[in-house]
C-alpha positions as CSV (number, residue, x, y, z in Angstrom):
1,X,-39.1,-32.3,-129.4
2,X,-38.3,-28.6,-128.8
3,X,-40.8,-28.6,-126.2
4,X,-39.4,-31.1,-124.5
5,X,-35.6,-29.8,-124.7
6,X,-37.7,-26.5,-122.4
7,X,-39.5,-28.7,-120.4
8,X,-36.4,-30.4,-119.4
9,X,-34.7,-26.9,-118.9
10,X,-37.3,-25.6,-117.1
11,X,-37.4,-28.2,-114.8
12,X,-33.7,-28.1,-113.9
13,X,-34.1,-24.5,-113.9
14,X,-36.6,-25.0,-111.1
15,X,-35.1,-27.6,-109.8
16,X,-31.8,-25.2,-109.4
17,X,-33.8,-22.6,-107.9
18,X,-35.6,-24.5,-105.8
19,X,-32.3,-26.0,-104.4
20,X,-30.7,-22.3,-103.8
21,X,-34.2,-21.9,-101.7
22,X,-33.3,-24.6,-99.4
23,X,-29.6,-24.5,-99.0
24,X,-30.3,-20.5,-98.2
25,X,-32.9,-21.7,-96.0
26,X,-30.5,-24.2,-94.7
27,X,-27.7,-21.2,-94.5
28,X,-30.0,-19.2,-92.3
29,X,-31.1,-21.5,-90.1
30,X,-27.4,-22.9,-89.5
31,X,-27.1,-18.8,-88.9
32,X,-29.7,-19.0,-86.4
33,X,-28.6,-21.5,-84.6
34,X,-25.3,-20.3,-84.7
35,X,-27.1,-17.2,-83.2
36,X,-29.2,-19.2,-80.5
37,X,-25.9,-20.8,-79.2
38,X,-24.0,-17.6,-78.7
39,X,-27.0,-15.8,-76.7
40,X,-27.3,-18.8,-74.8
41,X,-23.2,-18.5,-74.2
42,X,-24.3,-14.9,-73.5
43,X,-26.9,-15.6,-70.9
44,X,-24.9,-18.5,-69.1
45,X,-21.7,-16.1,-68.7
46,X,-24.5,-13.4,-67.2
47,X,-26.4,-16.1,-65.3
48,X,-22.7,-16.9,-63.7
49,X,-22.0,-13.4,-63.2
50,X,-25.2,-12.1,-61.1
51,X,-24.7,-16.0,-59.3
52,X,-21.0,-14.7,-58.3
53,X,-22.4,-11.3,-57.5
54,X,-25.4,-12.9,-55.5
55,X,-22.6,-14.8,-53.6
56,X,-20.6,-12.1,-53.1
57,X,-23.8,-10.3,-51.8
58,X,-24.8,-13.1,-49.6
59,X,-21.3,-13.8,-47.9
60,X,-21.5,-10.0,-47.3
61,X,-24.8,-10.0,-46.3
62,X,-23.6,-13.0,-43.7
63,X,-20.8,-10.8,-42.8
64,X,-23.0,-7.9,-42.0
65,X,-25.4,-10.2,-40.2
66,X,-22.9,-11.4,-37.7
67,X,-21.5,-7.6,-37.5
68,X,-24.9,-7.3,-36.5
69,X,-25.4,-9.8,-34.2
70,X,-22.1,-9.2,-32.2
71,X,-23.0,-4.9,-32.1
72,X,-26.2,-6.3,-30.4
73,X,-24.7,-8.2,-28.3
74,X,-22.4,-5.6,-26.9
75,X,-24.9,-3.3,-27.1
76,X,-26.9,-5.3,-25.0
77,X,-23.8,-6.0,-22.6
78,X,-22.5,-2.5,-22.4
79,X,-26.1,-1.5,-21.4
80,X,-26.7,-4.0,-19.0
81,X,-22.9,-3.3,-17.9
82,X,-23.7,0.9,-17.7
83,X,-27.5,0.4,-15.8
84,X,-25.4,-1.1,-12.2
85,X,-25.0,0.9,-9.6
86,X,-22.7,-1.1,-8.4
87,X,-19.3,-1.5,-9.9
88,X,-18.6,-5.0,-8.8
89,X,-21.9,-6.0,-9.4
90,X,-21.6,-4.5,-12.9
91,X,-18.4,-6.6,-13.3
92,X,-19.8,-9.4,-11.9
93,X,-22.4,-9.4,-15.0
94,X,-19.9,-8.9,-17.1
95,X,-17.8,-11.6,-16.3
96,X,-20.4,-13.9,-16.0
97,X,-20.6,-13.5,-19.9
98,X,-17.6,-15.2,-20.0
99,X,-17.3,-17.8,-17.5
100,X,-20.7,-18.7,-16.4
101,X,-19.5,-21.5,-14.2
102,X,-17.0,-21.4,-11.6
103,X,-16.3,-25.1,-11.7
104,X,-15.3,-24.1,-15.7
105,X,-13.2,-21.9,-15.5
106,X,-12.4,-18.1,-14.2
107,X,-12.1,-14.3,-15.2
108,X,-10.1,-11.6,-13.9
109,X,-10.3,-7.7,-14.5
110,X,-7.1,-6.0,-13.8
111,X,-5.7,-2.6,-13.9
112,X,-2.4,-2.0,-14.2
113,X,-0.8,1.2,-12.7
114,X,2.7,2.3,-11.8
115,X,3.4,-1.3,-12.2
116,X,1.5,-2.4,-10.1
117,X,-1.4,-4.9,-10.8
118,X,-5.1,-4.2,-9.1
119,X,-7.6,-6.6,-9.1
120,X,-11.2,-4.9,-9.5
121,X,-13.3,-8.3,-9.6
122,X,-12.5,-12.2,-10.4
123,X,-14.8,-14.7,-10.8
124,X,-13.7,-18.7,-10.2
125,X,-10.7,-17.8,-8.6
126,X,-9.4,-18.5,-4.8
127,X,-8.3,-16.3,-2.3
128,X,-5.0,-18.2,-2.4
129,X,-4.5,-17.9,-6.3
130,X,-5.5,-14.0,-5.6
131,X,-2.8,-13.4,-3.1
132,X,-0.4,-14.4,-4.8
133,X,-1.5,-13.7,-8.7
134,X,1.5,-12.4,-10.6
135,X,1.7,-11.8,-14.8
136,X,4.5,-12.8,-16.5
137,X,6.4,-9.5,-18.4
138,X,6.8,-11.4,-21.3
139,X,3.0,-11.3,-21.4
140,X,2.7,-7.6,-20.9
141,X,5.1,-6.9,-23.2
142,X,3.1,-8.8,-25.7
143,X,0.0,-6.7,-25.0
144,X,1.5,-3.7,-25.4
145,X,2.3,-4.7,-29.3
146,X,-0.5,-7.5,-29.4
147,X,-3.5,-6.3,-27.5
148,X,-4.8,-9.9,-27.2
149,X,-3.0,-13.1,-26.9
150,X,-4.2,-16.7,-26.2
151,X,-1.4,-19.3,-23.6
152,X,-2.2,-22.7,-24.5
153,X,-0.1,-25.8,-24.9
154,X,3.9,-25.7,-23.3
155,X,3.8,-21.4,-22.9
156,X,0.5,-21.7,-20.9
157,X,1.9,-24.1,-18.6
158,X,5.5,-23.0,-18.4
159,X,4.4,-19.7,-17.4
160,X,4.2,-17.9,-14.0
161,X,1.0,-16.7,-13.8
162,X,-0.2,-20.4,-14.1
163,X,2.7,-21.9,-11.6
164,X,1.5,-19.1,-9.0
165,X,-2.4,-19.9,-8.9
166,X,-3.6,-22.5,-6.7
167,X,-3.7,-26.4,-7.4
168,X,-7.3,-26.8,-7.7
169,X,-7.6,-23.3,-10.1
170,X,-4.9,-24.8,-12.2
171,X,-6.6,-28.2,-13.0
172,X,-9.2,-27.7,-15.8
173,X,-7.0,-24.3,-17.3
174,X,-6.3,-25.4,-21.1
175,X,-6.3,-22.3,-22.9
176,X,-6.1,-18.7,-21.5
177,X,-6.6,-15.2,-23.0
178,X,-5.5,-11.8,-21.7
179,X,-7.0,-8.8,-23.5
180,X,-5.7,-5.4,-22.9
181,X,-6.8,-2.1,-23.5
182,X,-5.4,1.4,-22.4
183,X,-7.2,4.0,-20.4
184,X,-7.5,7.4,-20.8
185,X,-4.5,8.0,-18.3
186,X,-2.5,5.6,-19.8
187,X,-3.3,2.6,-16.8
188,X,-3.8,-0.6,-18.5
189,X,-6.9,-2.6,-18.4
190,X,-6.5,-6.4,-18.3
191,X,-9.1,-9.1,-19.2
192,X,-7.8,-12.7,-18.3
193,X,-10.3,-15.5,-18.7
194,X,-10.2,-18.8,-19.6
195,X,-13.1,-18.6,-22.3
196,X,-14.4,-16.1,-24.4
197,X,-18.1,-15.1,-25.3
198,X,-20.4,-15.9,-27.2
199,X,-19.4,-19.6,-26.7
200,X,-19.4,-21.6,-30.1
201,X,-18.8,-18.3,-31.8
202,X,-15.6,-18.6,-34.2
203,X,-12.4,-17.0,-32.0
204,X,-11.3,-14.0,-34.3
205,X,-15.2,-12.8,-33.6
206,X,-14.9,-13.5,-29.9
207,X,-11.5,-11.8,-29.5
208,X,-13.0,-8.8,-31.7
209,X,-15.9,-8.6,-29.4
210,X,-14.1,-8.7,-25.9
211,X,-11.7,-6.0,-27.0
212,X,-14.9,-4.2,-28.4
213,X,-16.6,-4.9,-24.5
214,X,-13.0,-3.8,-23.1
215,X,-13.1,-0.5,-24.8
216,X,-16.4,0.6,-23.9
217,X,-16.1,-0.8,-20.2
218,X,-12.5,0.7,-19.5
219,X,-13.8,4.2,-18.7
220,X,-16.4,2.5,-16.1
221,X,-13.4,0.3,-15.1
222,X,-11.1,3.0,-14.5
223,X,-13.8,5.0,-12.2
224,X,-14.7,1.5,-10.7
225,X,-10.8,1.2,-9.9
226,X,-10.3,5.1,-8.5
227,X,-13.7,3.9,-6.1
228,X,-11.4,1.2,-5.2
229,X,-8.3,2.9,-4.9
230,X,-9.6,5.7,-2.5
231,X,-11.5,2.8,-0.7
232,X,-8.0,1.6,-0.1
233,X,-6.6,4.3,0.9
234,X,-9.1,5.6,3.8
235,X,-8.7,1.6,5.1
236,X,-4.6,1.8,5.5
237,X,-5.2,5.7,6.3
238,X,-8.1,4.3,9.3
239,X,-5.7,1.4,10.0
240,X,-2.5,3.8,10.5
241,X,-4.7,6.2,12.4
242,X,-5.6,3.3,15.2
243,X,-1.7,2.4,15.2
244,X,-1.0,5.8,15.8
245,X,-3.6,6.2,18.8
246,X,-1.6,4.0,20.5
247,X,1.1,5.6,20.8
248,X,-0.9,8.7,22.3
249,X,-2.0,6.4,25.1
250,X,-0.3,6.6,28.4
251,X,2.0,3.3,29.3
252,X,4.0,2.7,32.5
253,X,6.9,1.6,30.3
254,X,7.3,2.8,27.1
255,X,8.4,-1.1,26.2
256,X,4.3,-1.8,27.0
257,X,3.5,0.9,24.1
258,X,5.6,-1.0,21.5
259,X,4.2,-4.4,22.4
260,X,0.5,-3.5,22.2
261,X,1.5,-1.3,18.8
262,X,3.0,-4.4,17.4
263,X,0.0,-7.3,18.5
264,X,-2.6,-4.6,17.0
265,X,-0.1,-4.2,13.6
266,X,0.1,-8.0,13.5
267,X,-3.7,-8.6,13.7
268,X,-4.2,-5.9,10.8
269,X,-1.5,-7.9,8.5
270,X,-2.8,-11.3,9.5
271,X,0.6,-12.6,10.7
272,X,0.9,-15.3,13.0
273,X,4.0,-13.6,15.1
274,X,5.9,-10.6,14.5
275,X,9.5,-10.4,16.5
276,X,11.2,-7.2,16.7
277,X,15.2,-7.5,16.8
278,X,17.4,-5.3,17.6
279,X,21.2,-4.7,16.0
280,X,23.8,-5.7,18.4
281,X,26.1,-3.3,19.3
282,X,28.7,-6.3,18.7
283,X,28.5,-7.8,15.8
284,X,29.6,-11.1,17.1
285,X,26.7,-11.1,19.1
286,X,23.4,-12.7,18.7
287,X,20.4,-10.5,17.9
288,X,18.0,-10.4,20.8
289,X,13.9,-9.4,20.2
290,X,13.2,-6.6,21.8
291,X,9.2,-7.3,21.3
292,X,8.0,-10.7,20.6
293,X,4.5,-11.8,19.9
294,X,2.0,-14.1,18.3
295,X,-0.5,-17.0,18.6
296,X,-0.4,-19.4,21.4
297,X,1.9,-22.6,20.3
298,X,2.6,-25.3,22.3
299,X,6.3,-24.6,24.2
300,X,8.2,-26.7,22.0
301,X,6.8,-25.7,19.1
302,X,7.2,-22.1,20.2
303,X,11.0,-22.5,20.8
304,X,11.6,-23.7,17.7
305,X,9.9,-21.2,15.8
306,X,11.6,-18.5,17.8
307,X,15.0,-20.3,16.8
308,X,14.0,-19.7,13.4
309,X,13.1,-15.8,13.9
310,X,16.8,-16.0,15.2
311,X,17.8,-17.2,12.3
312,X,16.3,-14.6,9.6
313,X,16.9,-11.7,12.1
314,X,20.5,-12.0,10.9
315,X,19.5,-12.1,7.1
316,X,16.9,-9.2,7.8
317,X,20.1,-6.6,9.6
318,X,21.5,-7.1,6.5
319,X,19.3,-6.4,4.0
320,X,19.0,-2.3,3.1
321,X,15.2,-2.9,1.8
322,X,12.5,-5.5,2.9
323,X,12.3,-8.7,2.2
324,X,9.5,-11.7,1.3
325,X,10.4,-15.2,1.8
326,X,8.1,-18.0,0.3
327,X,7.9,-21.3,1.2
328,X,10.5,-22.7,-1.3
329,X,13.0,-20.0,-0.6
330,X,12.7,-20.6,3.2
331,X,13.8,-24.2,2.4
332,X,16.9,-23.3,1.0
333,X,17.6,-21.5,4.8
334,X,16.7,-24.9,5.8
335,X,13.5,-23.8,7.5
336,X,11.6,-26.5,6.5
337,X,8.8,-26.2,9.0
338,X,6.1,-24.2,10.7
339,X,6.4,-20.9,8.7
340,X,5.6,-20.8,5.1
341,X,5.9,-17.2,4.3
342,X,7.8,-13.8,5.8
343,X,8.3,-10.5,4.9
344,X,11.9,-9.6,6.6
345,X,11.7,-5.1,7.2
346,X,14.7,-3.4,8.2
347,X,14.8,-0.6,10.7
348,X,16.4,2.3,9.0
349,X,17.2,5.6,10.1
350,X,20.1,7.9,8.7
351,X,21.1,5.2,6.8
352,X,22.1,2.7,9.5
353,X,19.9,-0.4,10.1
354,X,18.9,0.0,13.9
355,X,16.5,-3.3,13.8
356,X,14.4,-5.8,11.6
357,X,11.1,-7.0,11.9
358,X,10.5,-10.9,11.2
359,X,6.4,-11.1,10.1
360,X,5.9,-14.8,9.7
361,X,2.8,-17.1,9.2
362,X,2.3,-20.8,8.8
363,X,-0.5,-19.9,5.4
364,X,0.9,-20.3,2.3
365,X,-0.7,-17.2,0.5
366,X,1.5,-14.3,-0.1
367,X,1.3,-10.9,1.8
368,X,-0.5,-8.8,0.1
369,X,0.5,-5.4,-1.3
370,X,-1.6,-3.2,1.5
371,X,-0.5,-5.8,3.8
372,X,3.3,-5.3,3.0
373,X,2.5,-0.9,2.9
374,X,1.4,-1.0,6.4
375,X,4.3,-3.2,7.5
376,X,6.9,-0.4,5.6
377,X,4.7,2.3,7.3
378,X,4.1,1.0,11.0
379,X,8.9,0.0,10.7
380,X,9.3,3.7,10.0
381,X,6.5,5.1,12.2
382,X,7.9,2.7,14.8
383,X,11.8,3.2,14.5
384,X,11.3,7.0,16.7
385,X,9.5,5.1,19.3
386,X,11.7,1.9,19.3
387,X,14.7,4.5,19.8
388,X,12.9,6.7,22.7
389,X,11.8,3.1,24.3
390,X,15.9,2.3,24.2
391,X,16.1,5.2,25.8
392,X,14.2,5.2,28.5
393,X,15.0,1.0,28.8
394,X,18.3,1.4,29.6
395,X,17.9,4.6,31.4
396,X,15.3,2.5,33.8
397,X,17.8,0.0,34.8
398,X,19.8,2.7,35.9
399,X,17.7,5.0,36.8
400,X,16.3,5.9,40.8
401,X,13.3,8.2,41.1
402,X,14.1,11.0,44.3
403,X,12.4,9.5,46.9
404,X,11.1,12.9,47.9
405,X,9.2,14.7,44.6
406,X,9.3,11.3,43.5
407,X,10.8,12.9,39.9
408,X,13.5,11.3,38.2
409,X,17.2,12.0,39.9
410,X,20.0,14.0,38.7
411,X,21.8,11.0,37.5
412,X,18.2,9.7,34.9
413,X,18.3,13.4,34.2
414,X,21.9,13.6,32.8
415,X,21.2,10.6,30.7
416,X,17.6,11.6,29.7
417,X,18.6,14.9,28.4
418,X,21.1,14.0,26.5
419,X,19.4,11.5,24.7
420,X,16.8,13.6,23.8
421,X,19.1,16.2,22.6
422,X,21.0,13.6,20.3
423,X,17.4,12.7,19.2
424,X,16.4,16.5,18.4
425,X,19.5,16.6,16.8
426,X,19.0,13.6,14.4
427,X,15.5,14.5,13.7
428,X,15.9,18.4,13.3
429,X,14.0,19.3,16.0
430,X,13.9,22.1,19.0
431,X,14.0,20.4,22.6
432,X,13.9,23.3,25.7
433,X,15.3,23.2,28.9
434,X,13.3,24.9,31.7
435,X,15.5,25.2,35.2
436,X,13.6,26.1,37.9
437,X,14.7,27.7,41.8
438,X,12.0,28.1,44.2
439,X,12.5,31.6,46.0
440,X,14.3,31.5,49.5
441,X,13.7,28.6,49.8
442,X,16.9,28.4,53.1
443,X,14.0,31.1,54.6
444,X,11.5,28.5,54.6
445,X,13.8,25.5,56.1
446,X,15.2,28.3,58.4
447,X,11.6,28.9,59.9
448,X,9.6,26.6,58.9
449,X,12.1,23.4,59.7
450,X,13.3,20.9,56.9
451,X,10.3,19.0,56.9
452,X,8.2,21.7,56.4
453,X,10.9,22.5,53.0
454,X,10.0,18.9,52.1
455,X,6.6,19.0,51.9
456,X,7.0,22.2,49.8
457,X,8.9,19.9,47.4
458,X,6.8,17.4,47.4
459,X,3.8,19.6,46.2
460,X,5.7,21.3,43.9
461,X,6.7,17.9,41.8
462,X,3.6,16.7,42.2
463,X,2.3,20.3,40.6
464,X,4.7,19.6,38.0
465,X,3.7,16.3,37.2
466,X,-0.2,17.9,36.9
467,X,1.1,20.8,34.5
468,X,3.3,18.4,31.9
469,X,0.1,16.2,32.1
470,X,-1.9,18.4,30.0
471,X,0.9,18.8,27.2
472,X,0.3,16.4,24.4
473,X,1.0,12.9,25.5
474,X,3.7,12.2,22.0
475,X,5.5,14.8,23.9
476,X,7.8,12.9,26.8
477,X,8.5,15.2,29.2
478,X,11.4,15.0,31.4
479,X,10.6,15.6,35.2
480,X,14.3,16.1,37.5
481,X,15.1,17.1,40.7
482,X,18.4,18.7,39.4
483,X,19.7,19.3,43.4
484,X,18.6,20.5,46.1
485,X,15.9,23.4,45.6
486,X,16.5,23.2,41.9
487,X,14.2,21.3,39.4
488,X,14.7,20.4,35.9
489,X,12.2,20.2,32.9
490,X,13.2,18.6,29.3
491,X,10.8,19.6,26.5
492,X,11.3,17.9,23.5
493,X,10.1,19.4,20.5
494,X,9.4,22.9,22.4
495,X,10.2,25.9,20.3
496,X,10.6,28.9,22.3
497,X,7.5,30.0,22.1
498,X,5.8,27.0,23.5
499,X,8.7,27.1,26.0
500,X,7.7,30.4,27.3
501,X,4.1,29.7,27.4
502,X,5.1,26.6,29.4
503,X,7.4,28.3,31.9
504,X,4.5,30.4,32.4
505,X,2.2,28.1,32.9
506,X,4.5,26.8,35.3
507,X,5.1,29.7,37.2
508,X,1.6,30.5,38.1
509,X,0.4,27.4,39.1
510,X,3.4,27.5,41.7
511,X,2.5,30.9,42.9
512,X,-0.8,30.0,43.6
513,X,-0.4,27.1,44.9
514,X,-1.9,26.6,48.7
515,X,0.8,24.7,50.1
516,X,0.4,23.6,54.1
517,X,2.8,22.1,56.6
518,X,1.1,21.5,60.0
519,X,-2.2,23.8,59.2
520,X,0.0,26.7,58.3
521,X,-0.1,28.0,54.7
522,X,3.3,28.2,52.8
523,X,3.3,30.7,49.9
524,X,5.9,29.9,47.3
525,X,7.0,31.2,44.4
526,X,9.9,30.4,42.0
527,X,12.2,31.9,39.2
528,X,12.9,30.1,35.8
529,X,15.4,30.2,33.3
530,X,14.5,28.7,29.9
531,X,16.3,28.2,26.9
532,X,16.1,26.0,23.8
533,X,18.1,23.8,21.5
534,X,19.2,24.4,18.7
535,X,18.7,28.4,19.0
536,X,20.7,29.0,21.9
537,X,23.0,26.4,22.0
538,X,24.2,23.5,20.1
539,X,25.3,20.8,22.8
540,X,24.1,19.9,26.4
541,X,27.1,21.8,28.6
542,X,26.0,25.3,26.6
543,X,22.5,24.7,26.6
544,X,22.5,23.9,30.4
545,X,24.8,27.0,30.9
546,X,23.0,29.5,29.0
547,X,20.0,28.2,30.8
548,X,21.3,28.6,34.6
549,X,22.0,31.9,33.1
550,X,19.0,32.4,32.4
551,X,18.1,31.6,36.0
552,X,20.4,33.7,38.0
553,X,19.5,36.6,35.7
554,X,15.4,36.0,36.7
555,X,16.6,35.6,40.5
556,X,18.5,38.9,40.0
557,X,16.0,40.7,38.4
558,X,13.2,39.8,41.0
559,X,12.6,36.7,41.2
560,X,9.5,34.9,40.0
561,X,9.2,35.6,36.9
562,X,10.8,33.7,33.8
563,X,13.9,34.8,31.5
564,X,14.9,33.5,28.1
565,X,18.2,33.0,26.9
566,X,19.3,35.2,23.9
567,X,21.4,35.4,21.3
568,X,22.7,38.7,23.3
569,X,21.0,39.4,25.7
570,X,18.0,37.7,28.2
571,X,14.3,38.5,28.0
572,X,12.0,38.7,30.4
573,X,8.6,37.8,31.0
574,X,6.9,38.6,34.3
């Protein structure tokens, strides 16, 4: 019985501990497991973390890629852009990037200085759209805080640059860009195209790469544009130089000088005609053209466009600066046909309009800025001329040449010298006054007879005429017989140096002279009194004064020889 009482408590005994066994066992597997879940937590929260990091590291890795890719690719540009010898064919490459296709679309690279835009190269654009390109200031001001901007949509296609292109350019233009960049001298470089590169590339990376290609090109686009720039300049300086050439040539009438000056002027500015008016000296009158010329029209056709150069002559006397006149504006003056464009350009000199030139053509496309320079230049070069033409005009109405040396009469010579004096006076310059007494002459018509005192004459203004042909030919000398034995010269812009040497000259050539009347020699000689405004005098009546001084002072004194009026007394030069 007792054995069975321990046999019964032995077995719970081991049936206790054998329970403890298994719910310890049970207790550290349940820990275990717990265990095993939390590492698991442990690695999926890692696994995440390096997946979030390898992300990270591949959309850099992307990023770094395309930085890459667009570094190569203006690399690559820049190189191909550096290696041309050729600046517009180094341009031309460039833009080519952008707009492959003219049909497409087009590019422009401008430079911007003193306000003034330069086109170095386009690409898809006409000459039309060219002439007459203009960027809104809205848009430059934008650059100047922006440094790239995109017109689409209602600003693209209210704005001026757009309304100023030509029809056909306009049509396909849905989107354009500008992209600016400064030079080292502060001129601003301009990219306008109507696509950007790479194509299919998102547009933040193009815009980054064009301002990228705009930076490393600007220096190349700056010395491309100073190439340009001095090209210019040598082509007005070449084209002002043949203007110029023309007024060293010798005309009959000075009128002929400023007619072929302004056909030649109106061939270099592609102008249809050019008509130069004059300011009445009424102002109730109607402004007559002095100089009008052009392409041949039919009469009709030609009367009515001259009607119309009538008409803007009085707009362009009363303007104080020139003028341009497009198509629309010319409507509104109710010239509604034949002329589409002109550039009105006042005659100015001290500050009183003296003239306007009408340049009109039936083209639509603007004048161009070296167009409208050498129009400013060839008005002011032209005004001294138009003046000295006036002069002599009116004086050859008047005017009578002595029928005997054939030089111009006492009455041309009054009017002559004073208008050259008023002239000298206006533009600060000297003008001399040479008068001129051949030596006993009464001796000569005493013994000789008066024909034999003609002939004398007659050589000695034709000797004259040889002597004043030499001078420079800007230099319009005035030939007179001032009365009787007594001849005049005018030298405009002679100092008294050049005066001298002149008189000299003069003197000479007179004394040596072989002279016959009849196979019998005549020697002459003469005595000259010089003297030279404004040094020794400061109106006509002195100046002629002082110089007959002059005279009887060098027929006192010996005769043939040459005396200079001074400030106190009169020099001499034998």
């Amino acid at each position: 019985m007792a054995s069975d009482i321990f046999v019964s408590v032995g077995e719970v005994v081991d049936n206790a501990v054998s329970g403890g066994y298994v719910i310890a066992i049970a207790l550290v597997c349940v820990l275990q497991y717990v265990l095993h879940l939390y590492r698991i937590s442990g690695i999926k929260e890692q696994s995440e973390l390096i997946l979030k990091e390898m992300r990270g590291l591949e959309g850099e890795l992307h990023v770094v890629q395309k930085e890459r890719t667009l570094t190569h690719l203006e690399n690559y540009i820049l190189r191909e852009f550096v290696s041309q010898t050729e600046p517009k064919r180094a341009l031309d490459l460039l833009l080519r990037r952008f707009v492959p296709s003219k049909h497409d679309g087009f590019g422009i690279f401008l430079v911007f200085e003193s306000g003034m835009p330069h086109v170095l190269h386009q690409r898809g654009l006409s000459e039309q759209s060219l002439e007459s390109l203009e960027i809104d200031q809205y848009i430059l001001d934008r650059l100047d805080r922006e440094e790239a901007i995109l017109l689409e949509g209602n600003e693209l296609f209210n704005s001026r640059f757009l309304s100023k292109l030509d029809a056909d350019d306009r049509r396909n233009i849905r989107e354009l860009y500008f992209v600016s960049v400064r030079g080292v001298d502060e001129s601003k470089h301009i990219l306008v195209s109507t696509m950007l590169y790479p194509a299919g590339a998102p547009r933040e990376q193009q815009i980054a790469l064009a301002k990228r290609l705009m930076i490393g090109v600007a220096g190349n686009v700056q010395q491309s544009f100073n190439l340009e720039m001095h090209k210019h300049e040598l082509q007005a300086t070449k084209e002002m130089l043949e203007l110029r050439s023309i007024t060293d040539q010798v005309f009959e009438k000075p009128i002929q000088m400023i007619e072929v000056f302004v056909e030649s002027f109106r061939n270099k500015v592609q102008a249809d005609r050019i008509a130069l008016f004059l300011t009445p000296q009424h102002s109730d009158k109607t402004p007559r053209a002095l100089v009008s010329c052009g392409i041949n029209l039919q009469s009709h056709v030609e009367n009515r466009w001259m009607n119309f150069e009538n008409q803007l002559s009085r707009i362009g006397l009363s303007l104080s600066e020139s003028a341009l006149y497009n198509k629309g504006e010319l409507k509104q003056l109710k010239i509604d046909t034949l002329i589409e464009n002109v550039l009105l350009i006042p005659l100015v000199q001290n500050n009183k309009t003296i003239g306007v030139m009408c340049i009109s053509k039936q083209s639509s496309s603007d004048f161009t800025g070296s167009q409208r320079e050498l129009a400013t230049w060839a008005c002011e070069y032209l005004t001294d001329s138009i003046l000295k033409a006036l002069s002599y005009a009116v004086v050859e109405r008047e005017a009578r040449e002595d029928p005997l040396t054939k030089l111009a009469n006492r009455r041309v010579f009054d009017k002559l010298f004073s208008l050259e004096l008023q002239n000298a006076q206006v533009a600060h310059t000297d003008c001399s006054l040479l008068m001129i007494d051949l030596d006993k002459f009464k001796l000569i018509n005493d013994n000789l007879g008066h024909q034999a005192g003609d002939e004398v004459l007659r050589s000695v203004g034709q000797l004259l005429k040889e002597q004043t042909a030499e001078f420079r030919s800007s230099d319009r000398v005035i030939l007179a017989r001032y009365g009787g034995e007594e001849l005049a010269v005018v030298l405009p812009g002679f100092g008294t140096e050049g005066t001298l040497r002149v008189a000299e000259s003069i003197r000479a050539a007179i004394e040596q002279a072989e002279i016959s009347f009849n196979g019998q020699k005549i020697s002459v000689t003469c005595s000259i009194g010089a003297g030279t405004f404004p040094v020794h005098a400061q109106d006509k009546e002195s100046l002629l004064a002082l110089t007959d001084e002059a005279l009887y002072n060098a027929k006192s004194s010996g005769r043939n020889r040459t005396c200079m009026v001074m400030q106190a007394a009169t020099q001499h030069v034998n």
